[in-house]
C-alpha positions as CSV (number, residue, x, y, z in Angstrom):
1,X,-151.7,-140.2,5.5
2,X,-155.2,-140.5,7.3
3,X,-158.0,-137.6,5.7
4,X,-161.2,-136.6,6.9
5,X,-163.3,-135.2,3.5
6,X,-166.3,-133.4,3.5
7,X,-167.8,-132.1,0.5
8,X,-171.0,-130.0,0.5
9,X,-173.0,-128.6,-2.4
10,X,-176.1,-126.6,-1.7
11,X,-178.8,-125.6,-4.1
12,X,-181.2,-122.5,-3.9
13,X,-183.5,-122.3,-6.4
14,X,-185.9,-118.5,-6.6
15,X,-189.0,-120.9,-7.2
16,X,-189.9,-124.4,-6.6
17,X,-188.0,-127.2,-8.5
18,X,-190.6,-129.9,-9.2
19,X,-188.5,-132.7,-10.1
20,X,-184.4,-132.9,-9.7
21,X,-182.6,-135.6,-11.3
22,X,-178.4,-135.9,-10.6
23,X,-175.6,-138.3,-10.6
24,X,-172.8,-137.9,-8.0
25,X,-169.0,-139.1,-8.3
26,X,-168.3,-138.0,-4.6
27,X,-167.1,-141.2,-3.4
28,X,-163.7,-142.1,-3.2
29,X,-161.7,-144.7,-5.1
30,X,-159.8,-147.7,-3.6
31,X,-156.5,-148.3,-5.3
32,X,-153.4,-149.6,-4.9
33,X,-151.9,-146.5,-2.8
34,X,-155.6,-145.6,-1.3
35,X,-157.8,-147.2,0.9
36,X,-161.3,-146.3,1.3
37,X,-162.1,-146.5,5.4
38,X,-165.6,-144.7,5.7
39,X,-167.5,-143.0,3.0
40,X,-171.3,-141.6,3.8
41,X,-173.3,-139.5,1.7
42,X,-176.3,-137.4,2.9
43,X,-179.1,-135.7,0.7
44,X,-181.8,-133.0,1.5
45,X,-184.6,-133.5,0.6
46,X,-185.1,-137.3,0.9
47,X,-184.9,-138.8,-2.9
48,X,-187.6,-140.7,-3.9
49,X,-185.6,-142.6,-6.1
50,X,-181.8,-143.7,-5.0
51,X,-179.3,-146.1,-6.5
52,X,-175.6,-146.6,-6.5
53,X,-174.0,-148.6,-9.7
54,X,-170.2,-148.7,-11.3
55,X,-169.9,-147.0,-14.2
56,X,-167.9,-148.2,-17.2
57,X,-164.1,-146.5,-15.6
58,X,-165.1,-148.1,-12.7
59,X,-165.8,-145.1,-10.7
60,X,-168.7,-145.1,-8.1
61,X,-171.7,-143.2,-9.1
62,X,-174.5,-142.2,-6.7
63,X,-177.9,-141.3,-8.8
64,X,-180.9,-140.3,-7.0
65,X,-184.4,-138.8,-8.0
66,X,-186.6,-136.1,-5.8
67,X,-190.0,-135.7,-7.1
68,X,-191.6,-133.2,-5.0
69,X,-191.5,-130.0,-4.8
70,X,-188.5,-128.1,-3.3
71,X,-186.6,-124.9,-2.8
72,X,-183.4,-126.4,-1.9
73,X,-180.9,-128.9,-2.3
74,X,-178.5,-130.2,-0.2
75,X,-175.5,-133.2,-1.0
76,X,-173.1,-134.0,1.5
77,X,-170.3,-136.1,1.0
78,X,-167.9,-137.3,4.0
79,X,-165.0,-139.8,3.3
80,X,-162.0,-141.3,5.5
81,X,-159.4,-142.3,3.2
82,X,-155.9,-143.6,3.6
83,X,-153.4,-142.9,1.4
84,X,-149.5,-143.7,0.8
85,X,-146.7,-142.5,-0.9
86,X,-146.8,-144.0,-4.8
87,X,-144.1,-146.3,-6.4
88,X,-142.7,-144.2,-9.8
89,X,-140.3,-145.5,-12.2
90,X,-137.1,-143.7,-12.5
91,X,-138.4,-141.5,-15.1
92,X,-134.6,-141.5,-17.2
93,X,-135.2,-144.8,-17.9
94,X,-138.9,-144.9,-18.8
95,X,-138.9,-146.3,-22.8
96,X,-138.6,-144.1,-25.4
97,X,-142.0,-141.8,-26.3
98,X,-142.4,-143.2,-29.6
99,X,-141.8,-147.2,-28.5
100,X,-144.6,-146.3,-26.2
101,X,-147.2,-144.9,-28.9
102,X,-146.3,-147.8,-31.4
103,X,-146.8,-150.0,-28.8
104,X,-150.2,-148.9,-27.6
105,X,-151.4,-149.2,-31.4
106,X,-150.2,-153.1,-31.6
107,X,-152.5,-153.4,-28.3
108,X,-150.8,-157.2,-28.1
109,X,-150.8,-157.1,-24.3
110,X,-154.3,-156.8,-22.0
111,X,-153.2,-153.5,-20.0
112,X,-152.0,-152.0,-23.6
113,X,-155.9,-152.5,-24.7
114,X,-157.2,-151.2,-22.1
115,X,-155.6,-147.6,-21.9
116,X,-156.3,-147.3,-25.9
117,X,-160.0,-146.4,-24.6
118,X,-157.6,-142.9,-22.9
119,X,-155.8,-142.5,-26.6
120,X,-158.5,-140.5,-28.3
121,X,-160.1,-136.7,-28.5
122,X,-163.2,-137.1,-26.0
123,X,-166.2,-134.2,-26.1
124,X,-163.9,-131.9,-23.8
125,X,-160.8,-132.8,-25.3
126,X,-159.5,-131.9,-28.7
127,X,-156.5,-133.9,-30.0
128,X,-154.8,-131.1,-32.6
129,X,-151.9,-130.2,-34.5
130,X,-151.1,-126.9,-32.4
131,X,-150.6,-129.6,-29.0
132,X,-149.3,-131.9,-30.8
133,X,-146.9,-128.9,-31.9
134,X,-146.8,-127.5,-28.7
135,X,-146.0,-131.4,-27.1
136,X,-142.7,-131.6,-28.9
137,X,-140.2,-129.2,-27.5
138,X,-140.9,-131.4,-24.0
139,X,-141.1,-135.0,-26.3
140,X,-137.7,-134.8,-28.6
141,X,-136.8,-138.0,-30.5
142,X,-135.8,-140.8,-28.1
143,X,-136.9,-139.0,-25.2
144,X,-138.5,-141.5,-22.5
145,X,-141.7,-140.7,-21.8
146,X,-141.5,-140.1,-18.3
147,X,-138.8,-137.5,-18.4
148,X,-140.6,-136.1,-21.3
149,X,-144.2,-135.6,-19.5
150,X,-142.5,-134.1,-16.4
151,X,-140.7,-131.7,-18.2
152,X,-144.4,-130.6,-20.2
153,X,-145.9,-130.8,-17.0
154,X,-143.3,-127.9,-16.2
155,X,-143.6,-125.7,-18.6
156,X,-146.9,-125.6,-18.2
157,X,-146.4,-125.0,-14.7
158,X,-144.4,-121.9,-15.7
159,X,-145.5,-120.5,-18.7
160,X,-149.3,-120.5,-17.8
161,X,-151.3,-118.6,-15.1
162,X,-153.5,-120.0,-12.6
163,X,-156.9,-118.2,-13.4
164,X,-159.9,-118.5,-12.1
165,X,-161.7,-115.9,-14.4
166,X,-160.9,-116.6,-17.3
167,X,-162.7,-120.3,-17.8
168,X,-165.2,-121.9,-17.6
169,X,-166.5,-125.6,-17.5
170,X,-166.9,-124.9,-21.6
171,X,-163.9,-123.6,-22.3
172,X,-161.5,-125.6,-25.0
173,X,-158.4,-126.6,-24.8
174,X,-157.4,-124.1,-28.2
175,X,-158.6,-121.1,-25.6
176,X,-156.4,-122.4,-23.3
177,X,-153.7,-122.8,-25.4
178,X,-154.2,-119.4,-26.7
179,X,-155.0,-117.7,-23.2
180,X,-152.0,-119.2,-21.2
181,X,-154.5,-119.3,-17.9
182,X,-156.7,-121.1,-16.3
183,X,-157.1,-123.8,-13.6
184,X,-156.5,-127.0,-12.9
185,X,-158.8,-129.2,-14.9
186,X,-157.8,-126.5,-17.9
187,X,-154.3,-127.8,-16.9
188,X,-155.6,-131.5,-16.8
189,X,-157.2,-130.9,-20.0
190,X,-154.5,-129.2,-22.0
191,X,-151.9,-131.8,-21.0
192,X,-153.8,-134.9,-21.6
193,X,-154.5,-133.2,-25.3
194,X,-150.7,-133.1,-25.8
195,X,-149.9,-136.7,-24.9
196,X,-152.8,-138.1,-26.9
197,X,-152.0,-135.6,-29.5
198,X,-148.6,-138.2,-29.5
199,X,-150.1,-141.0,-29.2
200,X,-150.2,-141.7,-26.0
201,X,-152.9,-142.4,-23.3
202,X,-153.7,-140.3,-20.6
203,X,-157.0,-139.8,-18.3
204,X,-158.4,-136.7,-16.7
205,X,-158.3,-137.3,-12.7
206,X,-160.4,-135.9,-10.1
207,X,-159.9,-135.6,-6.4
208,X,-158.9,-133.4,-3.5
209,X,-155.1,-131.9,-2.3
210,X,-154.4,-131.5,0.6
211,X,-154.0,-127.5,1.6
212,X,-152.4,-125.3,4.1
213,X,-152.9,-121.8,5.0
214,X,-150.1,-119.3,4.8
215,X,-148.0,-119.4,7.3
216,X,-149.5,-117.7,10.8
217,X,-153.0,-117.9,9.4
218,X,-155.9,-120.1,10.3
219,X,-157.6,-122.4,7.9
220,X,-160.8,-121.4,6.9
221,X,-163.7,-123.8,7.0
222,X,-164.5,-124.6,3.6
223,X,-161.8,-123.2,2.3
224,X,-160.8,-126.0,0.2
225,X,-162.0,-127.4,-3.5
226,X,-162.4,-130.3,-5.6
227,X,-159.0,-130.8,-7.7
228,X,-157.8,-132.7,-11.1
229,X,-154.6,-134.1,-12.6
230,X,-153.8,-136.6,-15.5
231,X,-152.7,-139.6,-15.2
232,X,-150.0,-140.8,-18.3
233,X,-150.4,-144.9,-18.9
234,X,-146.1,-146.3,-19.1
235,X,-146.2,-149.9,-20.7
236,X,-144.9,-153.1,-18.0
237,X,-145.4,-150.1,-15.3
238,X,-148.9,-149.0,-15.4
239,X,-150.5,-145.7,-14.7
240,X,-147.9,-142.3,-13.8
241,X,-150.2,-139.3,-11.9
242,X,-148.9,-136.2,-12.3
243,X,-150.2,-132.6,-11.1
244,X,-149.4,-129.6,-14.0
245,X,-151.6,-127.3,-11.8
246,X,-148.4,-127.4,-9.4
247,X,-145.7,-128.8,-10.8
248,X,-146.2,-132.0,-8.6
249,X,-145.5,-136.1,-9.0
250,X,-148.8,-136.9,-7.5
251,X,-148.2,-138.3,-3.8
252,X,-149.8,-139.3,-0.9
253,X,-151.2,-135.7,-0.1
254,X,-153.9,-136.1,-3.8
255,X,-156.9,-138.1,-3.3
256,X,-158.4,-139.9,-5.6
257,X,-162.3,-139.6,-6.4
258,X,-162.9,-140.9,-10.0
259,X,-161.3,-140.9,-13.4
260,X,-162.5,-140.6,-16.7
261,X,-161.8,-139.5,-20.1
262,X,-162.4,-135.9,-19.3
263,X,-164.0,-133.5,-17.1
264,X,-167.7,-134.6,-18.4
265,X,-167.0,-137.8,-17.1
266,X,-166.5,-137.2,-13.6
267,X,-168.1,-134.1,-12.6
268,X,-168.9,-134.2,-8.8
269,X,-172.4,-133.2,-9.4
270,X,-174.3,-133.5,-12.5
271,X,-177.9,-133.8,-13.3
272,X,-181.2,-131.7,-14.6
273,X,-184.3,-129.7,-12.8
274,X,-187.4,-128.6,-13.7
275,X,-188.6,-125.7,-12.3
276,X,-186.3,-123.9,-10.1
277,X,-186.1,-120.7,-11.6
278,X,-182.9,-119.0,-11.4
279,X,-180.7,-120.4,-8.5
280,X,-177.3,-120.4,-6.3
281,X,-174.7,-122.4,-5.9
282,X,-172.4,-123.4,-3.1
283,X,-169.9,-125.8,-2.8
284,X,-167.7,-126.0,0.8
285,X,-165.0,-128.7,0.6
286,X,-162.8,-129.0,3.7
287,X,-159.8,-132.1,3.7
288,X,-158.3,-132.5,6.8
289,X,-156.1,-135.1,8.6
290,X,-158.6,-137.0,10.6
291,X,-158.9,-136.0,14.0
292,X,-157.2,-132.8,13.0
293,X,-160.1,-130.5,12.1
294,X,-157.9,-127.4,11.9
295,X,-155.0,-126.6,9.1
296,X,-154.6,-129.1,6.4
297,X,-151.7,-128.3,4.4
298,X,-150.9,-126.9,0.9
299,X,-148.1,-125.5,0.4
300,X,-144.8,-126.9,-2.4
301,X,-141.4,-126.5,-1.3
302,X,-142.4,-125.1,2.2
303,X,-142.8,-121.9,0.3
304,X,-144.9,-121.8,-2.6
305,X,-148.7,-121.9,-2.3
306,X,-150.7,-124.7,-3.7
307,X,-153.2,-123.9,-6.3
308,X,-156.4,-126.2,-6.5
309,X,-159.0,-124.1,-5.4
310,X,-161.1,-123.6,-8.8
């Protein structure tokens, strides 16, 4: 699938903001099932200081400067990406969950050492007893790994509500746990806790999903939202992405922005002020297919409504 993204984030502050200092991970990855064909980003006022670099994932990161005095703040982000359909091992015959953790603490192969860096509590992330508890009715002795994840990934799908008051960028993955809501990088979060919790390695993803309108209605502009999933590394595979917010093998309908550790790593817009005052915040994010400016679609099944807008 072709995409259009644009991803606007406005800033209005009650008094002048003297200086304003952020780092942006608005531009797409290139990977093996995306292709980046146009990326562009545009921001009001002009930055006196402006610089792109790689960070240490390998995501893009935008960081720019404005040192004069201003009201307002403006970011916008427009992408054409490509994407395709992703290979996945038959999960059935993914090894064992246990082979897998063993084998990511021998770290004898290079792609082994590299996802032990995904294996460990991060600052948004706890690794804990209760999801290592709560892991283990999905991850029973012998069970391959794949089979194992999808079937967490499902249960969390059912037993927990999508929520969009009851979180915050804050909250932990016990409150989670104990709340049974939230959205999806509360999702992300909680089931990257219970793999690591395991032993295994898994990364927080962020991106964009595709959405549609219920049926008969028109898409409203702006109507969309940044999204998240994890990502579970499988030995002689490679990386599995999978969606708990919706219950969803991540496919050719996800785009991929960045990935990270957690949330704090890949935030679409992070940074200080001084000054300012008190201020607003908007954030319009509209994905498209390209040249197709009107309904993009999210719905599962044909039936059942997407949930990514947090």
């Amino acid at each position: 699938m072709k995409y259009a993204i644009t991803h606007t984030t406005g800033y209005t502050y009650s008094e002048p903001a003297s200086l304003s200092q952020n780092e942006l991970f608005l531009s797409p990855r290139t990977t093996a099932y995306q292709s980046v064909l146009q990326s562009s980003l545009e921001i009001l006022p002009q930055p006196q200081y402006r610089h792109r670099r790689t960070d240490f994932f390998g995501n893009t990161v935008d960081v720019f400067m404005i040192q004069e005095p201003h009201n307002e703040l403006k970011v916008k982000a427009t992408s054409i990406v490509q994407t395709s359909i992703q290979v996945q091992p038959d999960p059935s015959t993914t090894p064992p969950w246990e082979s897998v953790a063993q084998r990511l603490l021998s770290y004898k192969h290079r792609d082994d050492f590299d996802a032990l860096q995904f294996l460990f509590a991060s600052p948004l992330i706890t690794v804990s007893s209760q999801t290592a508890a709560f892991a283990k009715t999905s991850f029973t002795p012998g069970a391959p790994v794949l089979f194992a994840a999808l079937d967490l990934m499902q249960r969390i799908y059912n037993e927990f509500s999508y929520d969009k008051t009851v979180s915050t960028i804050d909250t932990t993955v016990s409150q989670i746990l104990e709340k049974r809501r939230g959205v999806c990088q509360d999702f992300a979060h909680l089931t990257i806790s219970c793999l690591r919790a395991l032993g295994l390695a898994a990364r927080y993803v962020s991106g964009y999903l595709e959405t549609i309108p219920a049926p008969g209605k028109p898409k409203l502009i702006g109507s969309d939202a940044s999204h998240a999933w994890v990502s579970l590394f499988i030995p002689d595979f490679g990386w599995v992405d999978f969606d708990p917010t919706n219950n969803l093998v991540v496919g050719e309908r996800h785009i991929t922005l960045a990935w990270g550790r957690d949330y704090g790593d890949v935030a679409p817009v992070k940074g200080v002020v001084m000054g300012g005052g008190t201020h607003r915040l908007s954030v319009n994010v509209d994905v498209a297919v390209e040249n197709i400016w009107t309904p993009a679609r999210c719905m599962q099944n044909d039936s059942q409504p997407i949930k990514c807008r947090d």
